[in-house]
N, C-alpha and C positions, 0 to 999 in steps of 0.2 A: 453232590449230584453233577456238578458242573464236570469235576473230571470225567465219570463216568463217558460223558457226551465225547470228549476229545480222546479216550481210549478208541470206543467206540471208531472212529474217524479213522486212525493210525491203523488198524486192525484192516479198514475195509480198504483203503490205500493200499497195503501190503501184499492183500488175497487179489486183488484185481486183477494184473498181469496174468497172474496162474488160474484166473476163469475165465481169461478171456483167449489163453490158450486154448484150455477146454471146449470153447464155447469153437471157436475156429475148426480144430479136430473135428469134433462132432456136425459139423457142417459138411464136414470134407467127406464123412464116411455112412453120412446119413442118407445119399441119394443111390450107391451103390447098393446098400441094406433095402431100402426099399426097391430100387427095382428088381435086386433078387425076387423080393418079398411077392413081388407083384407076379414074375414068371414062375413061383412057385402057385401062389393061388389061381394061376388060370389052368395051370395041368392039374390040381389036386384043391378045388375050394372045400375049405370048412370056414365054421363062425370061426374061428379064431385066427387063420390066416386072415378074411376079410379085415376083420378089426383091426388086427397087427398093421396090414396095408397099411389102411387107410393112419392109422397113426402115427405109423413114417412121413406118410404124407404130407398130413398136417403138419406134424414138425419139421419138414423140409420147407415147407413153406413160411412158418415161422423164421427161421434162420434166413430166408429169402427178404421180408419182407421185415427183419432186424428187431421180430417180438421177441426171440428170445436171444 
């Protein structure tokens, strides 16, 4: 069991670098996506543009404020 734990460790050591790339990227291209998002829904709203918006949103704020 004990090894189990220190694979575990080595594994998440490893991936980190390559999500925290990710995690950068996705910061970078998530406020552009949304403000499209947003000049699309104010010339053409439906329920699913709203939502979408606001979900950029959210998540742009998240990355702002380092929840994710």
């Amino acid at each position: 069991m004990e090894t189990m734990g220190v694979i575990c460790v080595f594994k998440k050591n490893r991936l980190q670098p390559f999500f925290k790339k990710c995690r950068e990227g996705l910061g970078v291209i998530v406020l552009p996506l949304a403000l499209f998002q947003l000049i699309r829904t104010i010339f053409l709203p439906t329920t699913l543009d709203v939502m979408l918006t606001a979900l950029l949103f959210f998540i742009y704020i998240g990355f702002l404020k380092h929840w994710l």
